[in-house]
HTML snippet that shows the backbone in 3Dmol.js (N, CA, C, O; Angstrom):
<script src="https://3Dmol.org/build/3Dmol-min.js"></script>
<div id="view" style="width:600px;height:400px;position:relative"></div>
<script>
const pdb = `
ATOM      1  N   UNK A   1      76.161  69.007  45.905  1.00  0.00           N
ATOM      2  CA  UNK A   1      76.641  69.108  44.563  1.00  0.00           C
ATOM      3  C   UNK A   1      75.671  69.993  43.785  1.00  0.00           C
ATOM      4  O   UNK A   1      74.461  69.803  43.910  1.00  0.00           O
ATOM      5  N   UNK A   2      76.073  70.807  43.108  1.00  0.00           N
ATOM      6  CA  UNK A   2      75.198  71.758  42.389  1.00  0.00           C
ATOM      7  C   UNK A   2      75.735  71.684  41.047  1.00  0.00           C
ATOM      8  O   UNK A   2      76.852  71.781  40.539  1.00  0.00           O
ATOM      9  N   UNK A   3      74.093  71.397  40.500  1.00  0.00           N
ATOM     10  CA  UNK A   3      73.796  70.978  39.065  1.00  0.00           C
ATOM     11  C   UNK A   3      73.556  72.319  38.404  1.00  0.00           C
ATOM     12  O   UNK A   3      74.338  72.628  37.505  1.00  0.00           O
ATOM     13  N   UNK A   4      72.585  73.158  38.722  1.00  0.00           N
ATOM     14  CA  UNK A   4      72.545  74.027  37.860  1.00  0.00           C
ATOM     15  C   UNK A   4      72.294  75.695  38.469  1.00  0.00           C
ATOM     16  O   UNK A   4      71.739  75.924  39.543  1.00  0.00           O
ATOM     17  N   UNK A   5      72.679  76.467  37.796  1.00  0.00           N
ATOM     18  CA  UNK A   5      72.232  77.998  38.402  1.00  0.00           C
ATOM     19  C   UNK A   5      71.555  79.232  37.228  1.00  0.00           C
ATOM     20  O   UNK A   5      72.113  79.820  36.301  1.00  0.00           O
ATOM     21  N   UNK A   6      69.803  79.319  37.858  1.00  0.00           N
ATOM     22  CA  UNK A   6      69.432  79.890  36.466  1.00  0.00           C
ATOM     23  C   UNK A   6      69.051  81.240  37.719  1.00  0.00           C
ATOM     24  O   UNK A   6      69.114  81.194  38.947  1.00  0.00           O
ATOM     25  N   UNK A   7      68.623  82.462  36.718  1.00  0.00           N
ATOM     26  CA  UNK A   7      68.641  83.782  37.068  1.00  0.00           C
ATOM     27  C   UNK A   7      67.713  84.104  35.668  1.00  0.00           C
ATOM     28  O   UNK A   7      68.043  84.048  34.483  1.00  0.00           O
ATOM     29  N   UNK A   8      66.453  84.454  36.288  1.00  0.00           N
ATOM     30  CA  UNK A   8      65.708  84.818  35.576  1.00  0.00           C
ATOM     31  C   UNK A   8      65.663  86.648  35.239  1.00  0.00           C
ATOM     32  O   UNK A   8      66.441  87.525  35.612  1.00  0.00           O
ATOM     33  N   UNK A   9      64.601  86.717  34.517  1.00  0.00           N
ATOM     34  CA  UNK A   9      64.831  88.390  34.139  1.00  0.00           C
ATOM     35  C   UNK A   9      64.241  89.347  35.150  1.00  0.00           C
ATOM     36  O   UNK A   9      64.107  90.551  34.927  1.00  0.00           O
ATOM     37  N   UNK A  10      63.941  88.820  36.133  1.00  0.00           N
ATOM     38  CA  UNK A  10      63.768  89.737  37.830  1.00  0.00           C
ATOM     39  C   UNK A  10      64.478  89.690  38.633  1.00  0.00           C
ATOM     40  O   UNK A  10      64.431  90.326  39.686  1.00  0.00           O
ATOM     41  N   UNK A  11      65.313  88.892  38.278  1.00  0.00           N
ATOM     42  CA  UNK A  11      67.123  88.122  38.683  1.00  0.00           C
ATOM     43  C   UNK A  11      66.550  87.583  40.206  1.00  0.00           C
ATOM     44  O   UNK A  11      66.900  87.916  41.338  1.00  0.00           O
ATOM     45  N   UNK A  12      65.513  86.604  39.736  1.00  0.00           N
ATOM     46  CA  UNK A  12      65.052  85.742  40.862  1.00  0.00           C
ATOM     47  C   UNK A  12      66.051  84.631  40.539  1.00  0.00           C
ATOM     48  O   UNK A  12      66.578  84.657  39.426  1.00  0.00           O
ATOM     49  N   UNK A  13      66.421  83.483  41.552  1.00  0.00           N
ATOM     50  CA  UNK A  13      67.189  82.387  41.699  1.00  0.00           C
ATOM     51  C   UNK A  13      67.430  81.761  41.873  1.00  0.00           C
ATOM     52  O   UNK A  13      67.910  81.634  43.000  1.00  0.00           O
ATOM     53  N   UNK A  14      67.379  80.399  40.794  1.00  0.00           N
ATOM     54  CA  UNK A  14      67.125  78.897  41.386  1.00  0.00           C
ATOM     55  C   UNK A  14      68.285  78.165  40.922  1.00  0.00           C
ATOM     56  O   UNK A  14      68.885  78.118  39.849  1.00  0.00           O
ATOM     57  N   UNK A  15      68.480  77.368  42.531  1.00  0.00           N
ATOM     58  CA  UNK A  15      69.630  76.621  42.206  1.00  0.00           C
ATOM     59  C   UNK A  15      69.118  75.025  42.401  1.00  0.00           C
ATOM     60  O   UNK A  15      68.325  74.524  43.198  1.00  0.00           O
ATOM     61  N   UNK A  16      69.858  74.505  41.411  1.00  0.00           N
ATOM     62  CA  UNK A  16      69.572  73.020  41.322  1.00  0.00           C
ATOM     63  C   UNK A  16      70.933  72.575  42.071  1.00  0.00           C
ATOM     64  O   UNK A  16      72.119  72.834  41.865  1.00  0.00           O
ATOM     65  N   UNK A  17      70.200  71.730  43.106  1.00  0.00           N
ATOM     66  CA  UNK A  17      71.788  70.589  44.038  1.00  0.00           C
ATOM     67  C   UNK A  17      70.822  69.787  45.064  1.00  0.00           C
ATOM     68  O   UNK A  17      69.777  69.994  45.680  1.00  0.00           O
ATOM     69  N   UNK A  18      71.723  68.811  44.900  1.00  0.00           N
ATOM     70  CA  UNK A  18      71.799  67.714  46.125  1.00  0.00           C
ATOM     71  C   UNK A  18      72.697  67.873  47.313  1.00  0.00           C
ATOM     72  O   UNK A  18      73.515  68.788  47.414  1.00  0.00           O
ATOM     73  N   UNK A  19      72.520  67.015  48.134  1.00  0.00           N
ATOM     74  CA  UNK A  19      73.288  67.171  49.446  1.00  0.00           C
ATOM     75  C   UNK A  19      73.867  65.809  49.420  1.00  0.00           C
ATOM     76  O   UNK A  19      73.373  64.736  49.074  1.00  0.00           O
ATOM     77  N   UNK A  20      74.948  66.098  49.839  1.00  0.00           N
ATOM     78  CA  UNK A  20      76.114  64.830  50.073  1.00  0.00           C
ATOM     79  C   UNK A  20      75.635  63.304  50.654  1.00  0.00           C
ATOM     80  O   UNK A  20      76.018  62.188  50.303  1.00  0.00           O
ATOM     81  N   UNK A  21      74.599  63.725  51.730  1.00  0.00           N
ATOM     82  CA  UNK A  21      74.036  61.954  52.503  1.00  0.00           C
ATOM     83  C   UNK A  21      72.715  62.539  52.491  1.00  0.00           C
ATOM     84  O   UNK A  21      72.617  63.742  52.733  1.00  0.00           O
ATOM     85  N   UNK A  22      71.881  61.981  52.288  1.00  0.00           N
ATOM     86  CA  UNK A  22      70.224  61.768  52.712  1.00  0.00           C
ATOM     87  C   UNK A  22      70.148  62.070  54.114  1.00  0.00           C
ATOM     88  O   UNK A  22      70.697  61.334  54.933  1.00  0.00           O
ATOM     89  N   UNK A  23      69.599  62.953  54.406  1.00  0.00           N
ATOM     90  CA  UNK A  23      68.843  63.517  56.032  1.00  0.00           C
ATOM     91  C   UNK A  23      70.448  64.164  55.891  1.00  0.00           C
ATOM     92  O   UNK A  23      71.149  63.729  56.804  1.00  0.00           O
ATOM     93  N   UNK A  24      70.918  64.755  55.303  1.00  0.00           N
ATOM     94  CA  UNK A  24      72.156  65.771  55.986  1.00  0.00           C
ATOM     95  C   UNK A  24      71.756  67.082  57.041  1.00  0.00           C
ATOM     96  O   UNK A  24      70.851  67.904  56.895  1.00  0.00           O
ATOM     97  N   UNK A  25      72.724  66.975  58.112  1.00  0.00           N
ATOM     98  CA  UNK A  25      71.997  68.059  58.723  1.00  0.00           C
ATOM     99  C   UNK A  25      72.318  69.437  58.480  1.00  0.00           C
ATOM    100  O   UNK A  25      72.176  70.249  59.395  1.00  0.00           O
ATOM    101  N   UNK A  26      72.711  69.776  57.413  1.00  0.00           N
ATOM    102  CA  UNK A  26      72.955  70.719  57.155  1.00  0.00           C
ATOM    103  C   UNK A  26      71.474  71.571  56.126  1.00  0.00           C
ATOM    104  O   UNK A  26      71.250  72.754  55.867  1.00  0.00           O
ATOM    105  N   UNK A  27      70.911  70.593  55.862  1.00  0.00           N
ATOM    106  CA  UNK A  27      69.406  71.126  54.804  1.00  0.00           C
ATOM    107  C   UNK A  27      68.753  72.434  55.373  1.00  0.00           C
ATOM    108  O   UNK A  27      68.658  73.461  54.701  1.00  0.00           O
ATOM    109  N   UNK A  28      68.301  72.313  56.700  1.00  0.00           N
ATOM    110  CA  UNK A  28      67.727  73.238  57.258  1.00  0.00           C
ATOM    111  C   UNK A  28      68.218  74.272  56.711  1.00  0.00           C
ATOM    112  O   UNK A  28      67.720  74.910  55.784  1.00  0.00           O
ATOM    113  N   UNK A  29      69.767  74.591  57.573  1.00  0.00           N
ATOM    114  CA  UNK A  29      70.628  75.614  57.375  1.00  0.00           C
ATOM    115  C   UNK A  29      70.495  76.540  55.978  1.00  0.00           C
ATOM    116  O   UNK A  29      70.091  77.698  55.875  1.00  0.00           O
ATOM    117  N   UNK A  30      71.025  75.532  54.838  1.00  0.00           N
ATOM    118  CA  UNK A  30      70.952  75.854  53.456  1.00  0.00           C
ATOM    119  C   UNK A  30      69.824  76.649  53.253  1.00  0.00           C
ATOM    120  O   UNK A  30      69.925  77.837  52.946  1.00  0.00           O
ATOM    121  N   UNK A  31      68.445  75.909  53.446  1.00  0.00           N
ATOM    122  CA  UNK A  31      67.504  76.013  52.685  1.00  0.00           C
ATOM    123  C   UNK A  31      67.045  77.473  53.379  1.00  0.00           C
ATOM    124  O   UNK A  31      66.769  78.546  52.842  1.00  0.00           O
ATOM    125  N   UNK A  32      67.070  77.134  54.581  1.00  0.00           N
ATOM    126  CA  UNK A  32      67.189  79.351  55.324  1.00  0.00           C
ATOM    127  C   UNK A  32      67.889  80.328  54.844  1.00  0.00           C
ATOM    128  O   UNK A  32      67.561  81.437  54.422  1.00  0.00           O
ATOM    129  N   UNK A  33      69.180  79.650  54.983  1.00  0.00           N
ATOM    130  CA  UNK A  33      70.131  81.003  54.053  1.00  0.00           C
ATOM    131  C   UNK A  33      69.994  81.127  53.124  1.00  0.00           C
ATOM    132  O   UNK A  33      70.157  82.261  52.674  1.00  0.00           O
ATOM    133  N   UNK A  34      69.694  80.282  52.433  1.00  0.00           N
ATOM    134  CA  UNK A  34      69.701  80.823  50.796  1.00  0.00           C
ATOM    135  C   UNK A  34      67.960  81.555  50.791  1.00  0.00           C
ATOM    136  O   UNK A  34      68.036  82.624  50.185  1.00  0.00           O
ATOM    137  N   UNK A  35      66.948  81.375  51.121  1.00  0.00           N
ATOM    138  CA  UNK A  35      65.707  82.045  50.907  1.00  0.00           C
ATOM    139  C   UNK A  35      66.198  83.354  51.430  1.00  0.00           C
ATOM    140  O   UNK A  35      65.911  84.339  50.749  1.00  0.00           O
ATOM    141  N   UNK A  36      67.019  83.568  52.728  1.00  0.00           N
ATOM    142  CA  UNK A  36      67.223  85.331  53.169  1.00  0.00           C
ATOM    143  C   UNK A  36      67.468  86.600  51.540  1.00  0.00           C
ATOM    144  O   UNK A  36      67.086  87.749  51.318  1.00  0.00           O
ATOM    145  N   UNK A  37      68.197  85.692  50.830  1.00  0.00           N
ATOM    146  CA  UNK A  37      68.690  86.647  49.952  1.00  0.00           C
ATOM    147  C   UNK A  37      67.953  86.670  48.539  1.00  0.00           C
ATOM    148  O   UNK A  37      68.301  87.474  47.675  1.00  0.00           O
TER     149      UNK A  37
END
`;
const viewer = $3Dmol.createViewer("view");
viewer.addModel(pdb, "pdb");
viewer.setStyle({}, {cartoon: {color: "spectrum"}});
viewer.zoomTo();
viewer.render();
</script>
């Protein structure tokens, strides 16, 4: 679930969210793809 999406003035990018169950195995995944970009 995603709470928030800020974009700063170097249009760096932080997203605020949780994941659906505690230990989801999907975290890894997320947290890789989203740093690539």
């Amino acid at each position: 679930m995603v709470y928030g999406i800020d974009v700063d003035e170097d249009n760096n990018v932080r997203i605020t969210m949780t994941l659906t169950t505690p230990g989801c195995p999907l975290h890894e995944s997320i947290e890789n793809g989203s740093a690539e970009y």
